[in-house]
C-alpha positions in Angstrom: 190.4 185.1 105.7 187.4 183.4 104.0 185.0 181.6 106.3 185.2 177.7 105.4 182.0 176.7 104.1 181.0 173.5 106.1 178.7 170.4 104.3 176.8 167.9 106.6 176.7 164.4 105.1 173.6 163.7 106.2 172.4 166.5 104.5 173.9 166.1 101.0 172.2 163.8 98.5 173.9 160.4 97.3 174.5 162.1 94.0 176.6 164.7 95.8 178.4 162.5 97.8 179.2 160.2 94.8 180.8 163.5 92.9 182.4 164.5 95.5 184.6 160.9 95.8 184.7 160.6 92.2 186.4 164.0 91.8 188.9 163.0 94.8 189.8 159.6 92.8 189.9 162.1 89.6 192.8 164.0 91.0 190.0 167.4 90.6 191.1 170.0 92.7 187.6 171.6 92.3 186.4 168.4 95.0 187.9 171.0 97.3 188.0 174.8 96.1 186.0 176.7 93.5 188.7 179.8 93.8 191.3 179.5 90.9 194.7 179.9 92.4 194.2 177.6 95.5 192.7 174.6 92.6 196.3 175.2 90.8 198.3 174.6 94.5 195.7 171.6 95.3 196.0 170.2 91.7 200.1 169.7 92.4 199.1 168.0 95.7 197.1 164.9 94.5 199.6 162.4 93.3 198.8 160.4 95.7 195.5 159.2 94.6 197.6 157.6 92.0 200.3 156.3 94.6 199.6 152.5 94.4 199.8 151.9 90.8 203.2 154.2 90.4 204.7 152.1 92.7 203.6 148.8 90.8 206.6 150.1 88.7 209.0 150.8 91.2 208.9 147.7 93.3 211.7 145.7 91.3 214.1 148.7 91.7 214.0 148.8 95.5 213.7 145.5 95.8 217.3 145.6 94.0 218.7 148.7 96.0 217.8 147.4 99.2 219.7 143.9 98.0 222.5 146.0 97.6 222.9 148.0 100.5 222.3 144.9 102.7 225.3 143.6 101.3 227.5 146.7 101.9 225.7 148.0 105.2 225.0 146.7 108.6 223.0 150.1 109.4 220.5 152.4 108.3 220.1 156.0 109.7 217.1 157.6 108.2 217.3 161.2 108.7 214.1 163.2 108.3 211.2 165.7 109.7 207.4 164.9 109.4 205.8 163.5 106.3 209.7 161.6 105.5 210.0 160.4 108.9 206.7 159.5 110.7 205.5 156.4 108.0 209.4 155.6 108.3 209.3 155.2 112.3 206.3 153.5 112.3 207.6 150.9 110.1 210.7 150.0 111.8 208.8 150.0 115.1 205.7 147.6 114.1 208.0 145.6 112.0 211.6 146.4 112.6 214.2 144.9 110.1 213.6 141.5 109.0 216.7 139.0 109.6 219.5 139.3 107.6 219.0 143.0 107.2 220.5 146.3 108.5 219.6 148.0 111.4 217.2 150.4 111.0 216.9 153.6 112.9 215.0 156.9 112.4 216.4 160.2 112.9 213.7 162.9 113.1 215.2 164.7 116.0 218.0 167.4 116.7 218.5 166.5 120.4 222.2 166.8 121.2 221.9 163.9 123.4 220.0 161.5 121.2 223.3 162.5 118.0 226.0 161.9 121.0 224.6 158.4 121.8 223.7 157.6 117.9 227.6 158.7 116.9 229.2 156.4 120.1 227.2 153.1 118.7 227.1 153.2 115.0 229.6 151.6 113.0 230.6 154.3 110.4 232.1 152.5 107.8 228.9 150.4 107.3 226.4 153.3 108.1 224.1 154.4 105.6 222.4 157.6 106.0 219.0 158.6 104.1 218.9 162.3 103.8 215.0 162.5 103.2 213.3 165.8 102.5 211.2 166.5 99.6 211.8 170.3 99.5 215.5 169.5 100.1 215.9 172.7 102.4 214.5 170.8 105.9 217.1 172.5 108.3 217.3 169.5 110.9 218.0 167.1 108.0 220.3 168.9 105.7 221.8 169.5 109.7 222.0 166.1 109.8 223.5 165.5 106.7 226.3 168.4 107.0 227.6 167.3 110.5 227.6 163.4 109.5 229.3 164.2 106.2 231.7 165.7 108.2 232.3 163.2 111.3 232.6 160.7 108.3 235.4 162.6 107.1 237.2 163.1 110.0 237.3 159.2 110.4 239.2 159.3 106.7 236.1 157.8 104.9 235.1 159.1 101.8 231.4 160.0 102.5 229.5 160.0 99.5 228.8 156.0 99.0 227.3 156.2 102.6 224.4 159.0 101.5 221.1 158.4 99.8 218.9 161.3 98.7 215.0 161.3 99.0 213.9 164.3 97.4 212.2 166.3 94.6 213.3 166.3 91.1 215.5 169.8 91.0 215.8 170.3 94.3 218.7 171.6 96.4 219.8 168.5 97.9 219.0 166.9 95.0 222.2 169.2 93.3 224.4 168.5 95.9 223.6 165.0 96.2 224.7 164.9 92.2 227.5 167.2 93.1 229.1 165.0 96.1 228.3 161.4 94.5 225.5 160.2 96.8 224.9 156.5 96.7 221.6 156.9 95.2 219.0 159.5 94.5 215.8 158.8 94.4 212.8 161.4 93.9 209.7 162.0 96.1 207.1 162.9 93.6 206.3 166.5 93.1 202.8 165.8 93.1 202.6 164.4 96.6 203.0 166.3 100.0 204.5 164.7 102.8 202.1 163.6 105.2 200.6 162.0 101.9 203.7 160.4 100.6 203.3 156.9 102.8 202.5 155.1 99.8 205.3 156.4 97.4 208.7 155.8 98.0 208.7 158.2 101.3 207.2 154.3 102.6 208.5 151.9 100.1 211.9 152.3 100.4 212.2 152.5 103.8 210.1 149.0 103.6 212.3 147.5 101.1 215.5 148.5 103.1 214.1 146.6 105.8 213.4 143.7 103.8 209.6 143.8 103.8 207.2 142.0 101.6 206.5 144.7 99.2 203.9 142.9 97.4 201.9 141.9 100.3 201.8 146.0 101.0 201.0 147.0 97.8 198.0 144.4 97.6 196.5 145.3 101.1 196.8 149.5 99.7 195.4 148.8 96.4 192.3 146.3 98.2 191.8 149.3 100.0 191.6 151.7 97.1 189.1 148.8 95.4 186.5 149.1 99.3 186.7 153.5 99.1 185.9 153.8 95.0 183.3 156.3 93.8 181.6 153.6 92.3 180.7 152.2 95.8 177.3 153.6 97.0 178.5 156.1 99.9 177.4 153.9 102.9 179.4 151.2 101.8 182.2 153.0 100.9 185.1 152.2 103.9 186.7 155.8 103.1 184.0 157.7 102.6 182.1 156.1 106.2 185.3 157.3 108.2 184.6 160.9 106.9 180.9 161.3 107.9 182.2 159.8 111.6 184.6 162.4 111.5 182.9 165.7 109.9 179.6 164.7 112.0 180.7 164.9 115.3 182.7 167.9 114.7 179.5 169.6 113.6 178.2 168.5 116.9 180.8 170.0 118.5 183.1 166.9 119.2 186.4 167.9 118.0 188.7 165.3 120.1 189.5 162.6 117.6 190.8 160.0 120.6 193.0 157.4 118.8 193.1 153.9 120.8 195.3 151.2 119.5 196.7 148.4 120.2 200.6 148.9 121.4 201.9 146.8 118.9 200.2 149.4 116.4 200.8 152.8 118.5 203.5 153.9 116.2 201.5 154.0 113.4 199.1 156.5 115.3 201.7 159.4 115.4 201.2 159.2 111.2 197.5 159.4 112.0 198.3 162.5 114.1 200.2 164.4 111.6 197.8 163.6 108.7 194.7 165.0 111.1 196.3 167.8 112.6 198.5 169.4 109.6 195.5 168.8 106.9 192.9 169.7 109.1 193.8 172.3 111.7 193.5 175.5 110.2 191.3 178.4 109.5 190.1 178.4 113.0 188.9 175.0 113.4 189.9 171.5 113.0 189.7 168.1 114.2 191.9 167.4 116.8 193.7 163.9 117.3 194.2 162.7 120.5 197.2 160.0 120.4 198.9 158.5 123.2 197.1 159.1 125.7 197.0 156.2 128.8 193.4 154.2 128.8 190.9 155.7 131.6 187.4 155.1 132.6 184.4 157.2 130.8 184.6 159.5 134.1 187.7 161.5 133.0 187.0 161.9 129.4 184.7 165.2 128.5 181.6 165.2 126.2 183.8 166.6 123.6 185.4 163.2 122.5 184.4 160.4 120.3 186.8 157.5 119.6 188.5 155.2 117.2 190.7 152.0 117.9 193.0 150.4 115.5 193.3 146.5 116.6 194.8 143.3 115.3 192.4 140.4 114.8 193.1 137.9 117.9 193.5 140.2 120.4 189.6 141.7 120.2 189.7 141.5 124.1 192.5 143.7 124.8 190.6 146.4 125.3 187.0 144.9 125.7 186.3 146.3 129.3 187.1 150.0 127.9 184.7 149.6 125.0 181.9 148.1 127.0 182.5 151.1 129.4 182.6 153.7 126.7 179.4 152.5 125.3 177.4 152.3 128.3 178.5 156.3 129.0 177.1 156.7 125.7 180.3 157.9 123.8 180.9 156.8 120.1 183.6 154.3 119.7 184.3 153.2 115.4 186.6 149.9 115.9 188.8 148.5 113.2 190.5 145.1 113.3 193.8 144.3 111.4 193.7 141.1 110.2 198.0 141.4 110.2 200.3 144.5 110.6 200.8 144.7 106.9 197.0 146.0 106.7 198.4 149.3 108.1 199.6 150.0 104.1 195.7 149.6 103.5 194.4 151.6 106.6 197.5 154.7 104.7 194.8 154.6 102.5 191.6 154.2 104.2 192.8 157.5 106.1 194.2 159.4 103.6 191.0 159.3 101.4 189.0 160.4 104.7 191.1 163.2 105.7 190.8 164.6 101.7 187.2 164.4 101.9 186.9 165.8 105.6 188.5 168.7 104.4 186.2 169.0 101.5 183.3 168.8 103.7 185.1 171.0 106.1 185.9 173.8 103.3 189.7 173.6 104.5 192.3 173.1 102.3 193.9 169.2 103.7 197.2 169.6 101.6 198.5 173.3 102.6 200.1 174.3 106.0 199.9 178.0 106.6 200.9 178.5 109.7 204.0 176.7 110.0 206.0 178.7 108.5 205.2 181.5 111.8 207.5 179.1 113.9 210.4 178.7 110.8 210.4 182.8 110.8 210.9 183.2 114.2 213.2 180.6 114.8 215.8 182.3 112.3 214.7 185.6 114.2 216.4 184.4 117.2 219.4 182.3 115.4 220.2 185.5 113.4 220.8 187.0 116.8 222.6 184.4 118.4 224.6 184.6 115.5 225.8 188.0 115.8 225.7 188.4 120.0 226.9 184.9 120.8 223.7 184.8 123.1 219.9 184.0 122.6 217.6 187.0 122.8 215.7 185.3 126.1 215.9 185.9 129.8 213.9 182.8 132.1 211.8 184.1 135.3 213.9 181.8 138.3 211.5 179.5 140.3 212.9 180.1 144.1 211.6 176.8 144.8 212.1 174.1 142.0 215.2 176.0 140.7 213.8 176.0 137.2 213.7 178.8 135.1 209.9 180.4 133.2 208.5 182.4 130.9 204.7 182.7 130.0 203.4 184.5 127.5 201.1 187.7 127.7 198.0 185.6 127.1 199.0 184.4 131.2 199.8 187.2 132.7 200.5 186.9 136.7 201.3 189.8 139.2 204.2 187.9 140.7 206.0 185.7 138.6 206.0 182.5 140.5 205.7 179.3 138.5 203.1 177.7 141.2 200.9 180.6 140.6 201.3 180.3 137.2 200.3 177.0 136.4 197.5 177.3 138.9 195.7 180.2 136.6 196.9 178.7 133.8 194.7 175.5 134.8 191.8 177.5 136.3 191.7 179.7 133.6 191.4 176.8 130.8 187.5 176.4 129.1 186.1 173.0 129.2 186.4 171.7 125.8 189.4 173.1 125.6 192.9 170.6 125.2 196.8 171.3 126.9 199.7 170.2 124.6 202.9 169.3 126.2 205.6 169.8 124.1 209.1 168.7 124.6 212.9 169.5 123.2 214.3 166.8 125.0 215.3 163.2 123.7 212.7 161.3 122.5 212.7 158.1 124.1 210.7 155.7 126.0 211.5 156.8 129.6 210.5 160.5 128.7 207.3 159.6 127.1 206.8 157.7 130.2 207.1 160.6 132.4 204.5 162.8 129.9 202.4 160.3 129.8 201.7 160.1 133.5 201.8 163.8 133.4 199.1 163.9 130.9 197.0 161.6 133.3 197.4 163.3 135.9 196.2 167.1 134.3 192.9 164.8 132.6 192.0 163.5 135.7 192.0 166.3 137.5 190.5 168.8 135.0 188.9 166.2 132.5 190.1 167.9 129.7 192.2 166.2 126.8 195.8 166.3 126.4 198.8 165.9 123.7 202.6 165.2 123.1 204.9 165.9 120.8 208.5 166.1 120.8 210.4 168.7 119.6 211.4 169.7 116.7 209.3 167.1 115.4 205.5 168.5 115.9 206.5 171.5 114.5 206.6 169.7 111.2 203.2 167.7 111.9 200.8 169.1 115.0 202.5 172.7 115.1 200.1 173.6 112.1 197.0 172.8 114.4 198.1 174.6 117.7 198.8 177.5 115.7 195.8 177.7 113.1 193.4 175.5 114.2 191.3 176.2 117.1 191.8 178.8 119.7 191.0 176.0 122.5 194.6 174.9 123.3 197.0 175.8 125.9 200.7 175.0 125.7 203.6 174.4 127.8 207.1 173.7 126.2 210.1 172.1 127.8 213.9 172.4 126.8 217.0 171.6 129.4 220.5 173.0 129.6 222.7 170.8 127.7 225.0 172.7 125.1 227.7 170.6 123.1 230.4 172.7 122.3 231.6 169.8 119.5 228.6 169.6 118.0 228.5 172.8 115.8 226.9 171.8 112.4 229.4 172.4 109.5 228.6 175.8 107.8 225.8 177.1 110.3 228.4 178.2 113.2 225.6 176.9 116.0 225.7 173.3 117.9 222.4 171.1 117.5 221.4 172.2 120.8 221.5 175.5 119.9 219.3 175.2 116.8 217.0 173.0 119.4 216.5 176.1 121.7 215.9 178.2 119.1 213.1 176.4 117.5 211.8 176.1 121.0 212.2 180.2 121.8 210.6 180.2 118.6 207.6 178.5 118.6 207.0 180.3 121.8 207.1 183.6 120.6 204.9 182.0 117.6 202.4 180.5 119.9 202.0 183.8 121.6 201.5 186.3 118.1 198.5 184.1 117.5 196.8 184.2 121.4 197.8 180.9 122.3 198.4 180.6 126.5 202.1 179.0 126.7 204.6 178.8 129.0 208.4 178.3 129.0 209.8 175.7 131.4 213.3 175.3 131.3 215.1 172.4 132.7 218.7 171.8 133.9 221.4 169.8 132.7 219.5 166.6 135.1 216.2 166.9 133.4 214.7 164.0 134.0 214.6 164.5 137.7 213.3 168.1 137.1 210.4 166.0 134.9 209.3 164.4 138.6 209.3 167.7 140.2 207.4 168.8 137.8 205.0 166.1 138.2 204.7 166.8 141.7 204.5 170.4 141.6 201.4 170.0 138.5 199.5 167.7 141.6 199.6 170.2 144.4 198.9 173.2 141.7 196.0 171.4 140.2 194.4 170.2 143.6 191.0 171.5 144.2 
């Protein structure tokens, strides 16, 4: 593997830095590569430089569809993974649907327990479903897809009228869609990768279905484009600023992006998150985001962090103590103010255009994902043999005194497999700078993140380190590319629960969701461990969330000095 060649800003003339955003707003894949075949795969993946004023085009169509479907539907189920789902959630959860349109819900899970509740409320002769993957071969969604096909079939509707297809021109699900009579089809554009796609339909029509102001969120993305253009001097460049914040403290050795925001905007931090983590957390390096952690005092945060807050203009003084404090312990803190939610289609840009040029600076490729697809193999590893034995290729340590059943990999090997010894060397054996990622296949809703997020707490008050969350499957499609390729300063533990539906097997695949769940969790595992990652394997029983406050009680007497 090459070495990435790294460029200081500080160190590269105004000329150089004026090329090098010039060539981004170009669409030049040489802004990021000199080697021939990686400028071909970049030069596919910078559509959406161009997103804005393609979608100039398109706003009178979804305006249109969305005015039909809110006549036909009173619900929207978005199904997708990553790049299709993350803008998607964050919509509906700043703004939600506006009155007079469906409900709006985002799927981007394969938790048995989250589809058992979603099947018992919806109303399924006026549910629409949005199958949403641009390669059209995402296994949770076209899961998704298959099973609700079917449960609509069952209940003698004919399914087609209630699917749309996201996808790219030619691709499998776009052939089947054709083939079955979807609703609509409309394409993701081939030139655009999915944690870049917020600005193309991947966030438009998701916007439009919820009865948004389109308009207002094209203007505030193309005002944005207008403050980050080459023809800006560098230093006043809004894009180009966040860049050198970013790439200069990572040279200092500050690699803990902390993202603050205000909770109205939090959703829209989990995009953030993806964006960071899968286009910069590879090779060895990478900037990693810190999202969702709870507020503390400068005292529990290492010197390996430096901060940014996303706000909304009138409520400067949310966090005004925490700032003062940060700055007084001397730790960098870049603030930006929303003057309304709908700026979050500008900051899309603002943040996309820093990434791309981080990555330039960094020598990383921002728009591949390498290592992602060393969880995908392994996870079909394992289903291949469920498939043929009836039973997964795994067999947990039993905790005598919480009842819960372990596994750790190599990289944490204990003499006697007790799961209070483990997690004490786990802990004692973790470097300063380095970060723990908590990562869970159970249902992801507020209560659970509740119970992490205490957790986290708790582990960065008592070893000062940072921490981060992701629920299953879904970080395998956004931070699961920086845990496995980035640095080797993470540690990992990762939580699944007994919990099998027997009448949920997913039409053609002859396994239930929770089964494909376990097996991406067993997989990632065994992925985590090929690469040297420290992980361990908790798993839960069928009353989880109880387990969860043992757990927390068990991490405070293991981590007690």
């Amino acid at each position: 593997m090459k070495k990435p060649k790294i460029r200081r800003p500080t160190r590269m003339s105004e000329e150089e830095k004026q090329e090098l955003v010039a060539r981004i707003f170009a669409a030049d894949p040489l802004a990021f590569t000199e080697e021939p075949e990686e400028a071909e795969k970049i030069a596919n993946r910078l559509g959406w430089v161009k997103a804005p004023e393609r979608m100039r085009e398109r706003l009178t169509e979804l305006r249109a569809f969305a005015e039909e479907v809110r006549e036909k539907f009173a619900e929207i189920v978005w199904c997708g993974m990553g790049g299709s789902s993350l803008f998607p959630l964050a919509l509906s959860q700043i703004f939600g649907p506006q009155e007079g349109y469906p409900r709006f819900t985002v799927l981007d899970t394969n938790d048995p327990e989250t589809i058992a509740e979603l099947e018992a409320t919806i109303p399924w002769e006026k549910t629409l479903f949005v199958i949403a993957s641009k390669s059209g071969t995402t296994v949770e969604t076209l899961s998704h897809y298959r099973y609700f096909w079917h449960k609509l079939e069952e209940r003698g509707l004919s399914p087609g009228p209630h699917f749309v297809a996201l996808t790219d021109p030619g691709s499998p699900l776009e052939t089947e869609a054709q083939e079955k009579g979807f609703l609509e089809i409309f394409h993701h554009p081939p030139d655009v990768g999915g944690r870049y796609a917020a600005l193309t339909e991947v966030g438009f029509l998701p916007a439009a279905l919820m009865g948004l102001d389109l308009e207002r969120a094209l203007s505030a993305a193309e005002e944005m484009f207008e403050a980050s253009s080459p023809e800006l001097p560098w230093d006043y460049n809004l894009s180009a600023w966040l860049a050198q914040y970013m790439v200069e403290h990572f040279i200092h050795g500050k690699d803990k992006l902390t993202i603050l925001a205000d909770p109205l905007l939090r959703p829209f931090a989990l995009w953030l998150e993806q964006l960071i983590a899968e286009s910069l957390g590879k090779q060895f390096i990478g900037i990693i985001p810190i999202v969702g952690e709870s507020p503390g005092s400068p005292t529990v945060y290492g010197p390996d962090r430096y901060f940014v807050y996303l706000g909304l203009r009138g409520r400067e003084n949310l966090y005004r103590r925490l700032f003062s404090d940060l700055k007084e312990a001397d730790f960098e803190l870049k603030t930006y103010f929303l003057e309304d939610r709908y700026e979050i289609f500008a900051e899309c840009v603002r943040w996309e255009l820093a990434v791309a040029l981080s990555g330039a600076l960094l020598g990383v490729n921002p728009f591949d994902e390498p290592d992602v697809v060393r969880a995908k193999k392994k996870t079909r590893e394992i289903l291949d043999t469920f498939e043929k034995t009836g039973e997964f290729p795994v067999e947990f340590y039993l905790d005598e005194d919480s009842g819960l059943g372990f596994l750790y990999a190599e990289t944490a090997k204990i003499e006697y497999p007790r799961l209070t010894a483990l997690i004490k060397k786990f802990f004692q054996e973790m470097p300063p700078w380095g970060y723990v990622g908590f990562l869970a296949y159970l249902p992801p809703d507020p209560e659970i993140e509740e119970i992490f997020r205490d957790l986290r707490t708790l582990v960065r008050g008592r070893r000062q380190c940072s921490t981060v969350f992701g629920f299953g499957p879904r970080y395998l499609h956004s931070t699961g590319q920086l845990f496995k390729g980035g640095t080797i300063s993470g540690r990992f533990i990762i939580f699944t629960r007994k919990g099998r539906r027997a009448e949920q097997v997913i039409p053609g695949e002859g396994v239930t969701f929770w089964d494909l769940q376990f097996a991406q969790a067993y997989g990632d595992f065994r992925a985590l461990e090929e690469v040297g990652r420290p992980v361990i394997h908790l798993h839960l029983t069928e009353n989880y969330r109880e387990d969860l406050r043992r757990i927390y009680e068990l991490f405070e007497q293991s981590l007690r000095l």
